[in-house]
C-alpha positions in Angstrom: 156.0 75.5 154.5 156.0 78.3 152.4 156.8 78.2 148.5 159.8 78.7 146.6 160.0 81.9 144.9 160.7 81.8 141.5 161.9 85.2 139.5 161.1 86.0 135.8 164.4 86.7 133.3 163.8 87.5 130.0 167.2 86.0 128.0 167.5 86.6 124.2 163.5 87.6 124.1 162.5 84.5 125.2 161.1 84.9 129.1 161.5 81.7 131.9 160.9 81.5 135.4 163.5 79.9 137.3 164.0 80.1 141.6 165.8 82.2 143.6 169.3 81.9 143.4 170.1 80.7 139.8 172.4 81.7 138.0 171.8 83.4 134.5 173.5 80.3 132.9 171.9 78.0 134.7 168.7 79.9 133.5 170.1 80.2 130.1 170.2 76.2 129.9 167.0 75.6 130.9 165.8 77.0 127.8 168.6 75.4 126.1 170.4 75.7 122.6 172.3 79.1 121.1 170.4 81.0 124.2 173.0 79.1 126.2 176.1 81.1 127.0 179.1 78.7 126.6 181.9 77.8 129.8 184.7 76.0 129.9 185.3 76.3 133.6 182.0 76.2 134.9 180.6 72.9 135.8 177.2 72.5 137.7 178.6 69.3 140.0 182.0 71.2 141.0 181.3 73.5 143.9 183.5 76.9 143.5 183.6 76.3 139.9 183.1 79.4 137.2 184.1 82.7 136.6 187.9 81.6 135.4 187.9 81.5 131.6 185.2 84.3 131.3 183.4 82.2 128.2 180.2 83.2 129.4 179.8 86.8 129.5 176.3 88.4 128.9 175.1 92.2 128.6 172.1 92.6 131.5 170.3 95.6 129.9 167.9 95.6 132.7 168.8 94.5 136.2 165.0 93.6 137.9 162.1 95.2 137.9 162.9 97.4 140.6 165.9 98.8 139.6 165.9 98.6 135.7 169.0 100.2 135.1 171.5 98.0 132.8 174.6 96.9 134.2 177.6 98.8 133.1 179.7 95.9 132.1 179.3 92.7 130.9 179.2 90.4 133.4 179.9 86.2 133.6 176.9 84.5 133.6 177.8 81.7 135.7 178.4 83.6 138.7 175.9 86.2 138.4 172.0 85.6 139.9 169.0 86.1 138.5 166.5 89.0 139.8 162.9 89.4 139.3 162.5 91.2 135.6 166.0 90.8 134.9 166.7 91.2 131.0 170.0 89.4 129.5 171.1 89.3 125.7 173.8 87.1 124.8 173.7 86.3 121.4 171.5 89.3 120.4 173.9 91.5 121.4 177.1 92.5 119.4 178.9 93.8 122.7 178.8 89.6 124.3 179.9 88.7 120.2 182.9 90.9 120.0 184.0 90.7 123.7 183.8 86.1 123.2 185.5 86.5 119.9 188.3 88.4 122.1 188.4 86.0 124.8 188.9 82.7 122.6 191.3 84.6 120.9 193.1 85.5 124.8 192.4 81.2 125.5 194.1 80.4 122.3 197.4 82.4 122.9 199.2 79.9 124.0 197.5 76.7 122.8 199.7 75.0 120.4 198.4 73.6 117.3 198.2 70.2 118.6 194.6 69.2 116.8 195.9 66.6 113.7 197.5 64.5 117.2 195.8 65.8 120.4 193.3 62.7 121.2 190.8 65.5 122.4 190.1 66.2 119.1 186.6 66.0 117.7 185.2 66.4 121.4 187.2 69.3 122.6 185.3 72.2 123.9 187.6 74.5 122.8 187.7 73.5 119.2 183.7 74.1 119.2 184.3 77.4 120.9 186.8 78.7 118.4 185.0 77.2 115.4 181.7 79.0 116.9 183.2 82.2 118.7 186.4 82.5 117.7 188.4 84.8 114.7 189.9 83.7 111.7 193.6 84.4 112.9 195.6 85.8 115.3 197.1 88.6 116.5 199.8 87.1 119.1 203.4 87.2 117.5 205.1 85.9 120.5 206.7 83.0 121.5 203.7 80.5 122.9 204.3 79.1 126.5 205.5 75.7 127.0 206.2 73.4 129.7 208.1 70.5 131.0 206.1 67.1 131.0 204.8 65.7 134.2 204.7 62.4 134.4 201.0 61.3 136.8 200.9 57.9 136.9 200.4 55.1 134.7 196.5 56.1 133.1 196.6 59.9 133.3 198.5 62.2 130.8 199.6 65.9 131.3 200.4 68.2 128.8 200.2 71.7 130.5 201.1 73.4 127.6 197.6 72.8 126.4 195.9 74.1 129.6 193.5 76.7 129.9 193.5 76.8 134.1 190.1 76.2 134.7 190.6 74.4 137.6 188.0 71.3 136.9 190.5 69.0 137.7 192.1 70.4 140.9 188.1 70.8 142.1 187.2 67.4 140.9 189.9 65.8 142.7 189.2 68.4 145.7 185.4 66.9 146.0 185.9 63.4 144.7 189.1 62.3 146.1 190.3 61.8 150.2 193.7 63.5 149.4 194.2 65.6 146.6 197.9 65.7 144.9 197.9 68.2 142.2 196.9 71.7 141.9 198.1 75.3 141.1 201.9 75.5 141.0 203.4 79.3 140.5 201.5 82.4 139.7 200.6 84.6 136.7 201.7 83.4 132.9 203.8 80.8 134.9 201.0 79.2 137.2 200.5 75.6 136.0 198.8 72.2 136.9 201.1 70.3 138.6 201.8 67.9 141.3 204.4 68.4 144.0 207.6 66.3 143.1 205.9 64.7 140.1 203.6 62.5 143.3 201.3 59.9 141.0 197.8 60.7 140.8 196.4 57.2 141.7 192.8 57.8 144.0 190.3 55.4 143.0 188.3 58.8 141.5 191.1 60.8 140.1 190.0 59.2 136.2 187.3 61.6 136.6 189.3 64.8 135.7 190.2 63.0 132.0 185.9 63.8 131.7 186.0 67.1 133.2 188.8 68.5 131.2 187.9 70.9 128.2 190.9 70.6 126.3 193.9 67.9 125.9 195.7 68.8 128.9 194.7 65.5 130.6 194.1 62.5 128.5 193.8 58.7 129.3 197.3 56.9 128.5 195.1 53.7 127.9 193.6 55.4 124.5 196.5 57.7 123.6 196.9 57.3 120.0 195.3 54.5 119.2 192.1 55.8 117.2 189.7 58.9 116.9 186.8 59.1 118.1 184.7 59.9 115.2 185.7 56.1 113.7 184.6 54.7 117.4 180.7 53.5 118.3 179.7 54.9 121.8 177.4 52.7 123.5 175.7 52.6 127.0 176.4 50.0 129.1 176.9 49.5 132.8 178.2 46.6 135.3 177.6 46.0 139.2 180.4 47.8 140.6 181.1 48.0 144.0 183.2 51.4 143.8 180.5 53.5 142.0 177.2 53.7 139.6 178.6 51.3 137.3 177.0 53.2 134.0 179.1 54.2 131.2 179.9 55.0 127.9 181.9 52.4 125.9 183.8 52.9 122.8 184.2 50.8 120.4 185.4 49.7 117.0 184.0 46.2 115.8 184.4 43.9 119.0 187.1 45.7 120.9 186.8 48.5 123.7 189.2 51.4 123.4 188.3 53.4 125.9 185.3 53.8 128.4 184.2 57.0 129.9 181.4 58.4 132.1 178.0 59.0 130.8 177.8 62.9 129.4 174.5 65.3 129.4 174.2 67.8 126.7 176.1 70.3 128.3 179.1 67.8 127.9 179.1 67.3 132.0 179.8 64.1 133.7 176.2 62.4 134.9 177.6 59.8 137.5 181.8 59.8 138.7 183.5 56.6 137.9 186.2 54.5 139.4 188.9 54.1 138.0 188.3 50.2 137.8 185.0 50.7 135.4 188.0 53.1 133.1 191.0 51.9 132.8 190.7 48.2 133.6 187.7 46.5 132.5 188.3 46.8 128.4 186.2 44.0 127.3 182.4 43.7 126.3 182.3 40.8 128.2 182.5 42.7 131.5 179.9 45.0 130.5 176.0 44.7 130.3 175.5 46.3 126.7 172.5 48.9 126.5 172.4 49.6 123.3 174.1 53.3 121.2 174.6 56.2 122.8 172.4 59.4 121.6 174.9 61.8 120.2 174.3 65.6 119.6 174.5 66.2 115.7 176.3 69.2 117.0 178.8 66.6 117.4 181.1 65.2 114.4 181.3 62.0 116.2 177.4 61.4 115.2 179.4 61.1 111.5 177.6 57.9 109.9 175.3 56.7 112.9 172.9 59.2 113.6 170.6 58.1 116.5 166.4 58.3 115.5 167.3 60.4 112.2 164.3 61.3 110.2 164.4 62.0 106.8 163.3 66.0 105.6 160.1 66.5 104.8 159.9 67.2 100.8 159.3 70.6 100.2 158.9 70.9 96.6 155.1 69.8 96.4 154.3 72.7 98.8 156.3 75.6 96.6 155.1 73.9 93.5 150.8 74.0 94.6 151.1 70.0 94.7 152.2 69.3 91.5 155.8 67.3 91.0 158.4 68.5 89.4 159.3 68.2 85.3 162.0 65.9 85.0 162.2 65.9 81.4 161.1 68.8 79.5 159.7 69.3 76.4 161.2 72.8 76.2 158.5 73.6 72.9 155.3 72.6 75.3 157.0 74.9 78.7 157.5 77.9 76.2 155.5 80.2 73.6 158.8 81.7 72.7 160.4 78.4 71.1 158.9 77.1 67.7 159.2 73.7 67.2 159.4 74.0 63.3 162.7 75.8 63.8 166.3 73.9 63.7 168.3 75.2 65.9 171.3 72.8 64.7 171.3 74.5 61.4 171.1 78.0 62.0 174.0 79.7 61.0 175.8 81.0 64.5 174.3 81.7 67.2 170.4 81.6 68.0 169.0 85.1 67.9 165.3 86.8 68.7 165.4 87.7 64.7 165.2 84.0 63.9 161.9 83.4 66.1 160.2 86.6 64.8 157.0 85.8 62.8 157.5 87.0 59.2 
């Protein structure tokens, strides 16, 4: 059996061998942090997902070693391959900066400013994008989009006007569910997520596109208003569940359960689908086996006031300072030649002046 081959790309300077066939954000993760392109449409368990929201656009300034020309355009990460010497920048280059600032500010056109209610806030994608890639203001003078509300059932929420049509939802309930309901309604700035004659989405799976969702366009009517999630405690816990893995994320405040949602990796993508008994209808500890806190990114402000295995800084100031520990209280005539201790400075007349420290 012969071996996988594996092809070298070079992203941001820093050089990884990954096989055939990856993509250059797939590449890009395995080395992990800023060297990480971000995407809000692509997600590694949805098949067909990527190149929608464009997010993820690199500059290849050399396409392989045996053809090292640089690729005229910049091109989307997620749906491009790797090739043997291939050389990406992403955040190195100024082209990928100004060309991401430009499409958060095209995402953002018609998002309303929905962040002081929308219960997506302090874990929406796009609210990291736009505080990380994203302008100061905008240049859109226009009316914003809006839509009618749908109603989906009696645990999932639309509100379309928030959308960004990346499609995780319509492929999640593609690959998850027996008989998907909803899905792309209309075309150009009309296309929407809909379902045909307002049908309810109620497959045993479907609670999986709340997870999958960047934004606030779907949200869980069990949670809606009733706390952030900054103030909640996410904890692992899991339960023997017939339906599916059983291993969640539960969050709390004090005693009671709020909301429970699938287990995310750092990427913010869904580690094992749910059913929608495990979300919507087991709200009590008591049905859960309690694992203990949930590691949380400090990227992330719902970290605020329980870090996970935080270690205090190291204290620098002996190691500027050759060892020795700082002055706390000074005895300003022993630190300096200039200052004579026989002199009053309470009763000199006006301000102090060199004149009154000159030797006579």
């Amino acid at each position: 059996m012969s071996e996988q081959q594996l092809f070298k790309v070079t992203i941001d300077n820093i050089t990884i061998e990954v096989p055939a066939g990856t993509s250059i954000l797939e590449a890009a993760r395995k080395i992990g942090g800023e060297v990480a392109p971000p995407a809000m449409c692509f997600y590694s368990k949805l098949k067909g997902s990527g190149g929608k929201c464009r997010t993820c656009l690199v500059e290849v300034s050399k396409g392989s070693e045996k053809d090292p020309r640089p690729m005229p355009k910049l091109v989307a990460s997620c749906r491009t391959t790797v090739m043997d010497g291939m050389e990406v920048k992403n955040i190195t280059s100024p082209k990928v900066i100004d060309a991401r600032a430009g499409v958060v500010e095209f995402l953002l056109l018609n998002h309303p400013l929905d962040c002081p209610i929308c219960d997506q806030a302090g874990e929406c994608h796009l609210q990291d994008l736009s505080y990380e890639h994203g302008k100061e203001g905008t240049r859109y003078e226009f009316q914003r989009r809006t839509f009618k509300k749908h109603d989906l059932g009696p645990y999932i929420q639309l509100h379309m006007t928030r959308c960004i049509m990346c499609f995780r939802c319509v492929f999640t309930a593609d690959q998850l569910t027996e008989n998907r309901v909803h899905g792309v309604l209309d075309r150009g700035d009309h296309a929407e997520i809909a379902t045909f004659i307002e049908k309810s989405l109620d497959n045993d799976f479907i609670g999986n596109v709340i997870d999958v969702c960047p934004v606030g366009a779907l949200t869980d009517k069990t949670f809606r208003f009733k706390n952030r999630v900054w103030f909640l405690k996410p904890m692992d816990a899991h339960r023997d569940c017939p339906k599916c893995s059983g291993k969640v994320t539960l969050w709390n405040r004090g005693e009671e359960v709020f909301r429970v949602t699938a287990r995310k990796d750092e990427w913010g993508e869904v580690e094992d689908w749910i059913c929608n008994e495990c979300r919507f209808e087991k709200k009590h500890s008591n049905d859960w086996v309690i694992e203990g806190p949930r590691e949380i990114s400090r990227h992330s402000v719902i970290s605020q006031g329980h870090y996970l295995d935080a270690v205090k800084p190291t204290e620098t100031f002996l190691a500027v300072n050759d060892g020795r520990a700082p002055h706390l209280l000074l005895d300003i005539h022993t630190e300096s030649d200039v200052n004579k201790p026989e002199i009053e400075l309470s009763l000199i007349n006006g301000p102090a002046h060199s004149n009154n420290f000159n030797s006579k």
